[in-house]
N, C-alpha and C positions, 0 to 999 in steps of 0.2 A: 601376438607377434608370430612371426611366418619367418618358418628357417629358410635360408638361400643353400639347403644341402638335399638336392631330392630323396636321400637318404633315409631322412629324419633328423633326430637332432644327435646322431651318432657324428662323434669328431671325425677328421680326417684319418687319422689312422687309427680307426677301427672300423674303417670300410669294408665290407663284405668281399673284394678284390683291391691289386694292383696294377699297373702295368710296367713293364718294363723296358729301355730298348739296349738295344748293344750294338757298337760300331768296330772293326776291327782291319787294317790292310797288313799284307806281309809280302817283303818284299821277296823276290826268288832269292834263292842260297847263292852263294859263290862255290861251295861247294859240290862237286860234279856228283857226290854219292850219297847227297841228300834226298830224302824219299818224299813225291808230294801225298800227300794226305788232305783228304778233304772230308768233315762226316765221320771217318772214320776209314771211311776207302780208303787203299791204296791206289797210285796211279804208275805203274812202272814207264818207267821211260821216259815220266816226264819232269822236268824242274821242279825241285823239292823247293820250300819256302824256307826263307830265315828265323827263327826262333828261339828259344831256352826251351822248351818241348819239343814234342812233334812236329810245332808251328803247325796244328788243324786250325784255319782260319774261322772254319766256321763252327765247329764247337766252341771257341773263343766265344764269338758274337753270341751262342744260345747262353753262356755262363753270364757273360757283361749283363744279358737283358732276366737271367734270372734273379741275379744276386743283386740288380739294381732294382726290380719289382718290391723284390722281400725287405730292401732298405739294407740289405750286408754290404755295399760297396761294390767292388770292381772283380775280375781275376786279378791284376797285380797286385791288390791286398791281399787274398787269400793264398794264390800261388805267386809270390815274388820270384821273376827269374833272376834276382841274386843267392836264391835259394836253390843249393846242387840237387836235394834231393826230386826238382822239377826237370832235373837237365833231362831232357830225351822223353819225358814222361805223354803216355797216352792222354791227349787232350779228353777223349770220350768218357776215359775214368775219371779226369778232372770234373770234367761235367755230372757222372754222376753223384761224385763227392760234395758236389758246389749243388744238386739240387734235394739231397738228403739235408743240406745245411738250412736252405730253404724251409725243407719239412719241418726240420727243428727250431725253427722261427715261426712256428705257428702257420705256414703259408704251406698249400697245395699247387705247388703247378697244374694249370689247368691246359695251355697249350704253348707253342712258341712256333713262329714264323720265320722263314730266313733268307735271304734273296743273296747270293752268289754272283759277285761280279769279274767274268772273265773269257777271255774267248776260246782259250785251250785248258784241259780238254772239254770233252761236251760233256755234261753230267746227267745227259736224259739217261740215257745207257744203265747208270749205277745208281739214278736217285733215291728207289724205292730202296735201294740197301744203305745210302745213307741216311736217309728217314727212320729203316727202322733202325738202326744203331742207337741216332739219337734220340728216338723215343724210347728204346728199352734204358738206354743211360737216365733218362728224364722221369719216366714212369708217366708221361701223357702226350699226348701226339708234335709231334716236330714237321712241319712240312718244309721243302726246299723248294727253292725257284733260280733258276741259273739266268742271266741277264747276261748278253753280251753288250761288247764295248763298242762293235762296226769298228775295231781299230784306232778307237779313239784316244790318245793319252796316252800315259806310262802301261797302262794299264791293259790299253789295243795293243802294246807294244811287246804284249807280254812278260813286263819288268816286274809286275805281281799281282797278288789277286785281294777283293776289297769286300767284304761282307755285311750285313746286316742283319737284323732280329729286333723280335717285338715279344715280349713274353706276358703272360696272363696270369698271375695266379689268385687263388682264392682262398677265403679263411676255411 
């Protein structure tokens, strides 16, 4: 008999890796003296997002695609924003809270992917510093990729920003 697991005859989870992804939008703040944060960058001067945190969209998206790799669930299980002690909190610490949790699931992050969707501001400028944030947060490489909209949507319109991720880890 011949396994259909190119694996061997190891079950599903106790595969040698996971992957994981993360989806996440946030819409701009109403409030005029909200800070945007993207990564971990600051952006002065421009439209903060709406959130129970910092609203960093895109450390959001590396946590969702960690903690859905490892089989832990979502961020609003681990950080519910009904929960004060999140109000305001650095997304990036949340990340690397959420990937030590990882650790302790028997799982190593081995990378994470992120694609940034929005047309203001441009993230080439700062990417390399929100890469490293979120890899020093992660403990294994983070890359970012900014994608604009050409104006298209809520989104061309500036009403807010829309993220992704893909995460890897391994036993």
């Amino acid at each position: 008999m011949t396994s259909d697991n190119p694996f061997g005859e190891a079950p599903a989870d106790q595969l040698p890796f996971r992957v994981g992804q993360g989806f996440d939008v946030h819409r701009v703040s109403e409030k005029a003296d909200r800070l945007l944060v993207l990564g971990g960058v600051e952006f002065p001067g421009e439209a903060g997002l709406a959130g129970h945190s910092d609203a960093d969209v895109v450390a959001h998206v590396c946590i969702d695609a960690l903690l859905g790799a490892a089989g832990l669930g979502d961020i609003g299980q681990m950080f519910p924003d009904t929960d004060p002690r999140f109000e305001g909190a650095d997304s990036v610490a949340l990340l690397r809270i959420a990937a030590d949790a990882v650790r302790a699931a028997g799982w190593n992050p081995a990378n994470i992917d992120c694609a940034v969707v929005l047309d203001t501001p441009k993230l080439a400028p700062v990417k390399e510093q929100m890469q490293q944030n979120l890899s020093t947060a992660v403990g294994a490489p983070v890359t970012v990729k900014g994608r604009r909209t050409e104006g298209v949507g809520s989104l061309g319109r500036g009403e807010g920003v829309a993220a992704w991720a893909v995460a890897l880890v391994a036993r």
